[in-house]
Residue frames relative to the residue before (quaternion, step in Angstrom):
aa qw qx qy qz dx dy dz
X 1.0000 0.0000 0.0000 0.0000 0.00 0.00 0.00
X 0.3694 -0.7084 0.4382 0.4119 3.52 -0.80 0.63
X 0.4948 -0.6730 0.4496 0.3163 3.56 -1.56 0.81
X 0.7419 0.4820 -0.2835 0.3700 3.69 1.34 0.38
X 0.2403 0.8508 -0.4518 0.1191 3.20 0.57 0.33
X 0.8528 -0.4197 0.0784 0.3009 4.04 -0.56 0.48
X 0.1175 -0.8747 0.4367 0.1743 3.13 0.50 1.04
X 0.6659 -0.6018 0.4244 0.1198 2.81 -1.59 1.33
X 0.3140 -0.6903 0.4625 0.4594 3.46 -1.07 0.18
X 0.2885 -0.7548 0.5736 0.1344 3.50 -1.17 0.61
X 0.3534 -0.7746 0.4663 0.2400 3.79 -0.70 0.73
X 0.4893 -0.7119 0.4244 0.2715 2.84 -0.67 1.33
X 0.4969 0.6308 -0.4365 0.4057 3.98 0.80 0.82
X 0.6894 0.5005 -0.1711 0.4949 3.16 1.73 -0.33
X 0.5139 0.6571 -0.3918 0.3882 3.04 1.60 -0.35
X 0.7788 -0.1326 0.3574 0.4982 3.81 -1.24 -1.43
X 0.6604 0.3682 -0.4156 0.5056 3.95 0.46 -0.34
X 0.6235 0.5282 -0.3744 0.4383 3.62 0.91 -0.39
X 0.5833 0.5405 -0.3043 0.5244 3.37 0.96 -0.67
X 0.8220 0.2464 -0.2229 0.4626 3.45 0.24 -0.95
X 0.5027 0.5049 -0.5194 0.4718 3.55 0.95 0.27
X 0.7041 0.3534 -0.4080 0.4613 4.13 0.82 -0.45
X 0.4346 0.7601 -0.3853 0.2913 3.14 1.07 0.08
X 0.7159 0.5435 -0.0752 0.4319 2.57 1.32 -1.52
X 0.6264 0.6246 -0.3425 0.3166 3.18 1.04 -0.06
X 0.7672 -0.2257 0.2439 0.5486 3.83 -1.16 -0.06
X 0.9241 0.2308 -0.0285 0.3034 2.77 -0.50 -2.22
X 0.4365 -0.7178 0.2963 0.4544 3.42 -0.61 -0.07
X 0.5669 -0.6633 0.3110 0.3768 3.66 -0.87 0.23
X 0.4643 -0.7082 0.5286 0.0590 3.29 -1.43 0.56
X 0.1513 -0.8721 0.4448 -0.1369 3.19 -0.27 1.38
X 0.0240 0.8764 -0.4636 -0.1277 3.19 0.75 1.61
X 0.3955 -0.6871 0.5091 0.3352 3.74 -1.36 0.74
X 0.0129 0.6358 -0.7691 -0.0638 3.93 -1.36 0.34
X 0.0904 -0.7661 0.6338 -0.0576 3.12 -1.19 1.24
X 0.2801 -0.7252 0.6201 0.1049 3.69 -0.44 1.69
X 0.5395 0.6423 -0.4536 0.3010 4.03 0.21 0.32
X 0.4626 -0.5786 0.5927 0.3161 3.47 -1.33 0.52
X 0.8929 0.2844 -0.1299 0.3240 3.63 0.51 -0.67
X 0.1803 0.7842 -0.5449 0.2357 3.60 1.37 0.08
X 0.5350 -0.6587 0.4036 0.3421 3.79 -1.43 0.23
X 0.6940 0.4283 -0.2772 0.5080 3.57 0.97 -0.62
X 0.7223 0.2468 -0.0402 0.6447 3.95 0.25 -1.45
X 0.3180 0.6829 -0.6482 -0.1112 3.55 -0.63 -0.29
X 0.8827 0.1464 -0.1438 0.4228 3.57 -0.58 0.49
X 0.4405 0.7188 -0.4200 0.3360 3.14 1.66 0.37
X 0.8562 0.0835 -0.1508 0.4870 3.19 1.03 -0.23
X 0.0525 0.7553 -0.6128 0.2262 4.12 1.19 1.23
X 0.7338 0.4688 -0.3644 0.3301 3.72 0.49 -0.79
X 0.4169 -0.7435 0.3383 0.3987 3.59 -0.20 1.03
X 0.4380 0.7600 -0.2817 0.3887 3.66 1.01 -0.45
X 0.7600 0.3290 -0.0676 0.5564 3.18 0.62 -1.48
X 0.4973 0.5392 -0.3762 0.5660 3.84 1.33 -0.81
X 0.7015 0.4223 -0.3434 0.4600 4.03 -0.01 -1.23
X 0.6329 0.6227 -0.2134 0.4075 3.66 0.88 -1.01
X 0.7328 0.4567 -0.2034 0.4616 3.42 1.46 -1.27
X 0.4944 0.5172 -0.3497 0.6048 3.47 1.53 -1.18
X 0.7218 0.4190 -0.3492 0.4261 3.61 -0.21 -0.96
X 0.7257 0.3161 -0.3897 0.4708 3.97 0.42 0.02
X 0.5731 0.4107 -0.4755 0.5261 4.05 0.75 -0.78
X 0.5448 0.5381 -0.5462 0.3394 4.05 0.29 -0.52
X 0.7561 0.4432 -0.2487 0.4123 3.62 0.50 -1.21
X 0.6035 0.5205 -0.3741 0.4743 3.43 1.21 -0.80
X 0.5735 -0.6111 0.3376 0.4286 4.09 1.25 -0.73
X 0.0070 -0.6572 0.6226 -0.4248 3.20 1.08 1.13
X 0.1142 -0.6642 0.7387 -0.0120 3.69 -1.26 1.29
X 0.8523 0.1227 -0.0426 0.5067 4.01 0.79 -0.55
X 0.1222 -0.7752 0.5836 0.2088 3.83 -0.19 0.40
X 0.4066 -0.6488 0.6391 0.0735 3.34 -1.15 0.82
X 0.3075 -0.8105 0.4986 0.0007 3.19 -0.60 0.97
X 0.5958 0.7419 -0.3061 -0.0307 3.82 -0.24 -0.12
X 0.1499 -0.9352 0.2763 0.1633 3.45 -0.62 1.03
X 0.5151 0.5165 -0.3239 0.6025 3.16 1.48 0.80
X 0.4095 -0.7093 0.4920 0.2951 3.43 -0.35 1.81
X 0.1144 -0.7211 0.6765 0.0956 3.93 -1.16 0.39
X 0.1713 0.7802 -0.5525 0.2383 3.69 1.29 0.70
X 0.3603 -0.6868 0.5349 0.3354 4.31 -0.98 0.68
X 0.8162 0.0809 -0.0976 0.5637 3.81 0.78 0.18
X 0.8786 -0.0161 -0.2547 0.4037 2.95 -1.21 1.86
X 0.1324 0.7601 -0.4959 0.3986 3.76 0.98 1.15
X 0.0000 -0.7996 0.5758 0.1706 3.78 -0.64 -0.04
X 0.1910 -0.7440 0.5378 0.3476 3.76 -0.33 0.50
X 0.1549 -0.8026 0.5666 0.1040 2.61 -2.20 0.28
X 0.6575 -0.5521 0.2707 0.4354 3.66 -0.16 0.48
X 0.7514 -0.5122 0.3147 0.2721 3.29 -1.24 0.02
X 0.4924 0.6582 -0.1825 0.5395 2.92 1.47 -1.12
X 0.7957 0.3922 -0.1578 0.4338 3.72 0.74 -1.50
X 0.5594 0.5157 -0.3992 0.5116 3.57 1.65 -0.04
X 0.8676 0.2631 -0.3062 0.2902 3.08 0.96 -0.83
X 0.3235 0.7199 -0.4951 0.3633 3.44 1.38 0.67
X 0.6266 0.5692 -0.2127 0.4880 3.28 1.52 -1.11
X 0.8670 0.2774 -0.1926 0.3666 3.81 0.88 -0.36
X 0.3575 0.6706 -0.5165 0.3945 3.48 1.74 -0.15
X 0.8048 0.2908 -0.3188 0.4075 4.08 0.14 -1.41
X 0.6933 0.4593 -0.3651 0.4185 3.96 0.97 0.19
X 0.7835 0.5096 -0.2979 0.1941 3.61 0.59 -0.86
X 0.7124 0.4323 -0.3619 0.4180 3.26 1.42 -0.79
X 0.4516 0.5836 -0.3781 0.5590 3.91 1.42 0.02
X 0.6796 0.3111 -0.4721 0.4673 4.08 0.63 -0.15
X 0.6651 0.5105 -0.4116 0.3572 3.69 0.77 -1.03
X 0.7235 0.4266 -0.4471 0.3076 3.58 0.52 -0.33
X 0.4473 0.5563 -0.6036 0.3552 3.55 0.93 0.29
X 0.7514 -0.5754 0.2592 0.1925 3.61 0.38 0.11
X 0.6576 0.4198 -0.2244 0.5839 3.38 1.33 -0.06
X 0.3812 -0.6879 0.4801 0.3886 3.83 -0.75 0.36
X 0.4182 -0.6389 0.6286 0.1476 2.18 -2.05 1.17
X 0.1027 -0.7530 0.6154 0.2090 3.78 -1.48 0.06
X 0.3918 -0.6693 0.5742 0.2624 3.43 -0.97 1.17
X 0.1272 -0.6593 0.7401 0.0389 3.65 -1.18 0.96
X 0.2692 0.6359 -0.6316 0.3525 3.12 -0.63 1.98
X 0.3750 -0.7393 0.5437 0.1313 3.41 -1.08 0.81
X 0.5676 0.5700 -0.2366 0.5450 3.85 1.97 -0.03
X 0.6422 -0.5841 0.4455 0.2188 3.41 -0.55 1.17
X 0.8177 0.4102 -0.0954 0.3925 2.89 0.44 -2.18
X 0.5983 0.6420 -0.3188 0.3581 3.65 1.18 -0.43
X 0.5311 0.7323 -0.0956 0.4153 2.76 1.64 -1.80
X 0.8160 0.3709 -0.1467 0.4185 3.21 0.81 -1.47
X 0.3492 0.6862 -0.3872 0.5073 3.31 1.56 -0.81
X 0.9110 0.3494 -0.1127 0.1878 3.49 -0.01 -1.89
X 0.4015 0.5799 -0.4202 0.5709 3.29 2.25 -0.80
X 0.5842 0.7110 -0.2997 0.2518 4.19 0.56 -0.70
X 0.7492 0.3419 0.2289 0.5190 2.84 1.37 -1.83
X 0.8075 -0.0218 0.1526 0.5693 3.48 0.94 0.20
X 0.7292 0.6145 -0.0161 0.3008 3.20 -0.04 -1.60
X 0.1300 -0.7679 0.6186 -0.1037 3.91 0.31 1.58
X 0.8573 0.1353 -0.1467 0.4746 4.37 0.41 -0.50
X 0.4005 -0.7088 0.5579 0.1610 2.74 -1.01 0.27
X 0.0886 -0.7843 0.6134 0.0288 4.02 -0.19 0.39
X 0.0384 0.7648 -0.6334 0.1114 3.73 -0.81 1.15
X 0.3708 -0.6711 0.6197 0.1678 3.78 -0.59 1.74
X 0.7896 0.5308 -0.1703 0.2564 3.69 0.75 -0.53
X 0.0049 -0.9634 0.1500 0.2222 2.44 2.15 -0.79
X 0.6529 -0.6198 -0.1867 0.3933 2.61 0.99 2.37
X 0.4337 0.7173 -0.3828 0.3885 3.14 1.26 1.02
X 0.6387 0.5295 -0.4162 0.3721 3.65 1.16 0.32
X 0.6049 0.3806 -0.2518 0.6525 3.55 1.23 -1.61
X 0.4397 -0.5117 0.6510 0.3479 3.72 -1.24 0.76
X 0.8832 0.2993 -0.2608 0.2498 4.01 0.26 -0.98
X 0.2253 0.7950 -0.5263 0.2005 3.34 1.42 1.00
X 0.6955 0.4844 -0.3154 0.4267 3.25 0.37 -1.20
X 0.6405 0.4228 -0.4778 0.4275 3.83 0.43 -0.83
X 0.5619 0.5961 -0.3888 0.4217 3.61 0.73 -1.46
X 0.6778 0.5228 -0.1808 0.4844 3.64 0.12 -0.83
X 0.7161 0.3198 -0.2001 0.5873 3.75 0.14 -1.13
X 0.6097 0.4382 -0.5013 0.4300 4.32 0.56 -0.27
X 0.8373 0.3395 -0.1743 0.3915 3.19 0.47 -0.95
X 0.3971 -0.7563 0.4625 0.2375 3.76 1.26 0.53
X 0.4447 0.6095 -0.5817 0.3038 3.70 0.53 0.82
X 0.7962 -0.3409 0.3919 0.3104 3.20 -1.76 0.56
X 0.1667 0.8366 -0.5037 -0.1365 4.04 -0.99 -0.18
X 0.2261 -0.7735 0.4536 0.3805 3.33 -0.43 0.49
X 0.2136 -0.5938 0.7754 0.0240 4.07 -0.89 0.18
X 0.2050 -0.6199 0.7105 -0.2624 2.49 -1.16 2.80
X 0.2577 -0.6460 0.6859 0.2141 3.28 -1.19 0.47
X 0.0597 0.7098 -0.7015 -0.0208 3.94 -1.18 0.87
X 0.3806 -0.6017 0.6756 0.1916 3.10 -1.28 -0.57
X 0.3334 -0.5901 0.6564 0.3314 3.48 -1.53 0.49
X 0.7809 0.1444 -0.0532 0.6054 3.82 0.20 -0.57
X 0.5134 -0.4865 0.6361 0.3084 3.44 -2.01 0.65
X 0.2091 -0.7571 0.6180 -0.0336 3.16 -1.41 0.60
X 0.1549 0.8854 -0.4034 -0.1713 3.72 0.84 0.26
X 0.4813 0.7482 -0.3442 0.3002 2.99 1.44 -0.28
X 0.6937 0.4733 -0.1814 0.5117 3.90 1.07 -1.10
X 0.6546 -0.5363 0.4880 0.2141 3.05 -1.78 0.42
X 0.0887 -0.8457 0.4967 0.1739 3.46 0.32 0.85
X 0.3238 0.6212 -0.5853 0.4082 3.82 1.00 0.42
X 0.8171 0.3985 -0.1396 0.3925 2.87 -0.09 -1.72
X 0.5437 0.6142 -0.2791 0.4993 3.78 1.26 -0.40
X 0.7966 0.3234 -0.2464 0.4474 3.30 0.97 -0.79
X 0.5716 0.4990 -0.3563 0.5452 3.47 1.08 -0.84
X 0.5857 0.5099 -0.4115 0.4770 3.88 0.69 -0.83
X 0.6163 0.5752 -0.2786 0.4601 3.84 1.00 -0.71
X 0.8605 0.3324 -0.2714 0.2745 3.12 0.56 -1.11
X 0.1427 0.8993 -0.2983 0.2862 2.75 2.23 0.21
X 0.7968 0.3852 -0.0295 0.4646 3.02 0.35 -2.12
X 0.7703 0.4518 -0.3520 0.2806 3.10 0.88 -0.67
X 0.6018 0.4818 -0.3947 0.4998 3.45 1.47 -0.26
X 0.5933 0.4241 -0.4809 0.4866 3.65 0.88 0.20
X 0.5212 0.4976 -0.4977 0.4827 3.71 0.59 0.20
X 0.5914 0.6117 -0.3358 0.4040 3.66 1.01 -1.37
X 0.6489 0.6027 -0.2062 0.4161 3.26 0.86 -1.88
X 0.8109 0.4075 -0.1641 0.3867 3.48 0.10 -1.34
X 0.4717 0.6136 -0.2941 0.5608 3.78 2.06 -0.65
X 0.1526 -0.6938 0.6259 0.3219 3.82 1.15 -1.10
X 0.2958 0.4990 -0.7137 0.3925 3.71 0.01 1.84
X 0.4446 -0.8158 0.3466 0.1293 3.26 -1.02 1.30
X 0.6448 -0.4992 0.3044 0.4924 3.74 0.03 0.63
X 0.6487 0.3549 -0.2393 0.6293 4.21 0.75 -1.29
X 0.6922 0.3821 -0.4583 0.4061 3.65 0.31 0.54
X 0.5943 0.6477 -0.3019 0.3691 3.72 1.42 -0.10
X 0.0069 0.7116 -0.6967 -0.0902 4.14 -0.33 0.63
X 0.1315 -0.7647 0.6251 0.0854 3.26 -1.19 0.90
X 0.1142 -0.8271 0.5305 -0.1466 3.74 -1.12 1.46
X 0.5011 -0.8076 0.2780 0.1394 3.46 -0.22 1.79
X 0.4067 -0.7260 0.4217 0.3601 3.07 1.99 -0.18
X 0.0889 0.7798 -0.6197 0.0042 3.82 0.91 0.55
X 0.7545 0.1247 -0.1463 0.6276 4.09 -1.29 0.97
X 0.7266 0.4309 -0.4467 0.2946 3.82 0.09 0.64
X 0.7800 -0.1190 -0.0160 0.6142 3.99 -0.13 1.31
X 0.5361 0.6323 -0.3499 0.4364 3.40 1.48 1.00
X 0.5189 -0.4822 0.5752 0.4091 3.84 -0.84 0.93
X 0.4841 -0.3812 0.7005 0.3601 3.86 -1.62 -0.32
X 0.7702 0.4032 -0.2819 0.4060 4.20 0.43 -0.24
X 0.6509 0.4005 -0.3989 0.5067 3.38 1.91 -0.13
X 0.6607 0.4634 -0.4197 0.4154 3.10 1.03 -0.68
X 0.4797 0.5513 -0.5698 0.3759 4.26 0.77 0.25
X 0.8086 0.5576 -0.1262 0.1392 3.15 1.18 -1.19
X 0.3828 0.6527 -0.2580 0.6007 2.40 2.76 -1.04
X 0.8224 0.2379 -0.2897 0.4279 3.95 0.28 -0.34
X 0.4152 0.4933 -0.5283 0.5523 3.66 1.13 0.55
X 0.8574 0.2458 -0.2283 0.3902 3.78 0.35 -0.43
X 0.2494 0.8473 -0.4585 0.0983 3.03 1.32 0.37
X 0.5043 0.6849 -0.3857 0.3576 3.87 1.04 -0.19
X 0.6859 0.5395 -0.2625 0.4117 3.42 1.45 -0.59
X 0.6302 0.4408 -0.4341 0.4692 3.32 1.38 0.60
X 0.4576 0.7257 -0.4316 0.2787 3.43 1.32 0.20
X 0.4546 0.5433 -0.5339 0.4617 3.57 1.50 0.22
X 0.5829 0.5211 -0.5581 0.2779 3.66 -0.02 -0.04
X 0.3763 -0.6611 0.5162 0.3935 3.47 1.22 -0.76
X 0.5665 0.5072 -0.4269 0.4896 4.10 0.66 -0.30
X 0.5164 -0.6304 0.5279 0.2393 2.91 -2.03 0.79
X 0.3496 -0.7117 0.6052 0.0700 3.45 -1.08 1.11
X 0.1419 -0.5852 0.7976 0.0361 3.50 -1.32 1.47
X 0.1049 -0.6916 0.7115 0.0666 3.02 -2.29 0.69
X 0.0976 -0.8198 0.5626 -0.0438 3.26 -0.37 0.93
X 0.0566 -0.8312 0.5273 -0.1672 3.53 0.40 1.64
X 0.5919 0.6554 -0.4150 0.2187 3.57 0.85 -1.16
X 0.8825 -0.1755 0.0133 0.4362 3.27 -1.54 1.63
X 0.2517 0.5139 -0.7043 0.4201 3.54 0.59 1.80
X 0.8214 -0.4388 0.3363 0.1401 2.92 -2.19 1.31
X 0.6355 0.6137 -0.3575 0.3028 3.68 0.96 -0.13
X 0.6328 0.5353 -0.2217 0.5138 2.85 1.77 -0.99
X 0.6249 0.3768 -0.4669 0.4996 3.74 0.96 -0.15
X 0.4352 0.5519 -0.5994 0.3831 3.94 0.89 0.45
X 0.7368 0.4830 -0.2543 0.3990 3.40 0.82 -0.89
X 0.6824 -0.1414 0.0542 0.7151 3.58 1.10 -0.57
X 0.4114 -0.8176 0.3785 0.1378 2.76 -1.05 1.63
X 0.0178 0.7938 -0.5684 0.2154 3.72 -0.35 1.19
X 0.4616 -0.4511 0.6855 0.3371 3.70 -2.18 0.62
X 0.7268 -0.5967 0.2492 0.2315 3.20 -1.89 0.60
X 0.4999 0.6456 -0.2378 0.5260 3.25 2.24 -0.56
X 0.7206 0.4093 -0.3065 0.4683 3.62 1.04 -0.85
X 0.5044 0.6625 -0.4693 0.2940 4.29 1.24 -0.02
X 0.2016 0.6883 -0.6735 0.1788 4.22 1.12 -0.32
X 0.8042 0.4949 -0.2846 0.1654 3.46 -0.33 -0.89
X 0.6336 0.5694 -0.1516 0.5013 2.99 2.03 -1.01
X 0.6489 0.5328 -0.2075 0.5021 3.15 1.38 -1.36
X 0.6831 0.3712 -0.4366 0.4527 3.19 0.63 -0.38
X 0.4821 0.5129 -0.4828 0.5210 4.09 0.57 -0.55
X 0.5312 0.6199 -0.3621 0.4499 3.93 0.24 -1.02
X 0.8489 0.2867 -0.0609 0.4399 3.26 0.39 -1.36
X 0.5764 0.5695 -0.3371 0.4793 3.47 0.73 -0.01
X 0.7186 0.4917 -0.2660 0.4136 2.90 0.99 -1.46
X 0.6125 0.6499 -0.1307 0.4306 3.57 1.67 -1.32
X 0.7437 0.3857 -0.1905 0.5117 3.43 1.70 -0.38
X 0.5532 0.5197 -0.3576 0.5441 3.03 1.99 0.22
X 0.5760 0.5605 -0.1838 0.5659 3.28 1.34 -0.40
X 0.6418 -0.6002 0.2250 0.4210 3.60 1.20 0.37
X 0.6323 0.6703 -0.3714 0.1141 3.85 0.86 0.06
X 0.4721 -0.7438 0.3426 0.3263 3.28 -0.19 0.80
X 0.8276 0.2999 -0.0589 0.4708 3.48 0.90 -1.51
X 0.2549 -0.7753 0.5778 0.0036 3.58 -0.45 0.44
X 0.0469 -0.8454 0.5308 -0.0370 3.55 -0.27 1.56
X 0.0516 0.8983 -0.3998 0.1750 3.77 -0.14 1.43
X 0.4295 -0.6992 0.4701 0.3250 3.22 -0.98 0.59
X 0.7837 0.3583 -0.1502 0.4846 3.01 0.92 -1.62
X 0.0516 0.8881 -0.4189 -0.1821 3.95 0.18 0.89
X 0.3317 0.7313 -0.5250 0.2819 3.20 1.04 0.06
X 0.7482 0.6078 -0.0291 0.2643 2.80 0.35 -1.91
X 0.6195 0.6196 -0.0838 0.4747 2.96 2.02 -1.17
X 0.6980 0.4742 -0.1736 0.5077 2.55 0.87 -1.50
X 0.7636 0.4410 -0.3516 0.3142 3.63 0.72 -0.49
X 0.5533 0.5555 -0.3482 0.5138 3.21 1.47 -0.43
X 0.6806 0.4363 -0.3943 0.4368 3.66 0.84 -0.58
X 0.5514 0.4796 -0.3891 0.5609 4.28 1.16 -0.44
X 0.7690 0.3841 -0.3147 0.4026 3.64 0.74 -0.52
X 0.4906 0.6298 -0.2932 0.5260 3.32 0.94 0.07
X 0.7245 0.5155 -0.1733 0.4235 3.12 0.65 -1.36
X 0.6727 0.4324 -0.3315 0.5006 3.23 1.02 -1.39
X 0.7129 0.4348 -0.4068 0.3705 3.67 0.34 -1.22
X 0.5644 0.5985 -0.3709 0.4309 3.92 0.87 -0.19
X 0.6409 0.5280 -0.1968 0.5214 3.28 1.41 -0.89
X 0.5962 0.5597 -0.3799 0.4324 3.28 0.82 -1.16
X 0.7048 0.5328 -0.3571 0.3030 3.78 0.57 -1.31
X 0.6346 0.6527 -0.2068 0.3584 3.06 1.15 -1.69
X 0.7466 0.4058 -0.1386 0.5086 3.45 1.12 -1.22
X 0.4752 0.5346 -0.4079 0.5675 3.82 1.46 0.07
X 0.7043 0.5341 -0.3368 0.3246 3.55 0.24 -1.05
């Protein structure tokens, strides 16, 4: 199929001011995940049918989902199969422009320029890069034409248990905002994301979100997206459907620690723990 095909009009509420206008808010945002893949680790193939996908976006919205996350290429670290462009975007023409019109932005989680662009075309207000615009040489341009938002993940090609994955990541995001820079993508268009469960032990990635405050010198907003990754069954052993309990500690712990966005399967659940939290944080603040 061709990867260009009329681009849609796209309200300019969905774009980057929309983003930075939920930014702005109290709580942090929710970032519900929908995965069009046969092979993802938690849902695979529960929702490939575009039907059931529109159906899924259309229920985490109501539950409080602020952004849906799009992605049709599993980016699991073990047993994932890639697939070409072509096969991502066979997977998102009959789903994406039917999720964006429910009304909230959508971000395309793809590590392929060409997808990316397809999707900023067609729906699509963010971009989301596992690579964080350091694999496809044309992410960053892709990204910087079309003035959307991106998040920038930190991964690896190999685990490494030996190193300091602090200093690994921040040493990452380095490069990547000098790729950003030199692409001309503006700094208030940049979400940075520690890559929780990506070319990480299960003991860096506890640690990468126990220190998550040390990336708050960049000044950018930081998403974690911890839900029902493989670390938490180090800690109690569990399938990826049975971790709610972890993921949500994960997250709490990740929003005390300075994150703004919060990437989740289960958003209900999320979302309440993140309004409850909040309030009981508030409550002190406003006693004192």
């Amino acid at each position: 199929m061709s990867a260009s095909p009329q681009k849609l009009a796209i309200p300019a509420a969905t774009g980057p001011d929309r983003l930075r206008a939920l930014l702005a808010r109290p709580l942090p945002l929710v970032m519900g995940i929908l995965n069009i893949t046969p092979d993802s680790f938690s849902d695979g193939g529960d929702f490939i049918a575009p039907e059931r996908a529109r159906e899924h976006a259309a229920r985490m919205i109501a539950e409080g989902a602020d952004i849906i996350d799009i992605g049709a290429e599993s980016t699991r670290p073990y047993g994932s199969q890639p697939v070409s462009a072509e096969q991502e975007l066979q997977r998102l023409a009959p789903v994406l422009a039917a999720v964006a019109a429910l009304g909230v932005p959508v971000s395309i989680d793809s590590m392929k320029a060409e997808v990316v662009d397809w999707a900023l075309n067609n729906g699509a207000a963010i971009a989301n890069d596992v690579w964080g615009l350091q694999r496809d040489p044309e992410m960053a341009r892709v990204v910087a034409a079309h003035g959307a938002p991106v998040v920038v993940m930190h991964n690896r090609d190999a685990v490494d248990e030996t190193i300091d994955i602090v200093a690994d990541i921040d040493a990452f995001f380095a490069r990547s905002l000098a790729i950003a820079a030199r692409a001309g993508i503006a700094d208030t268009n940049i979400v940075l994301d520690p890559g929780i469960g990506f070319g990480k032990t299960p003991r860096q990635s506890m640690i990468a979100l126990a220190r998550l405050a040390e990336f708050k010198h960049f000044g950018l907003p930081i998403l974690v997206g911890a839900s029902r990754k493989r670390f938490i069954s180090t800690v109690v052993a569990s399938e990826p459907k049975d971790r709610l309990g972890g993921s949500l500690a994960a997250h709490l712990i990740a929003v005390q620690n300075g994150a703004q966005i919060i990437r989740a399967h289960d958003v209900a659940a999320t979302a309440q723990a993140l309004k409850v939290a909040h309030a009981i944080t508030t409550s002190i603040e406003d006693s004192r």
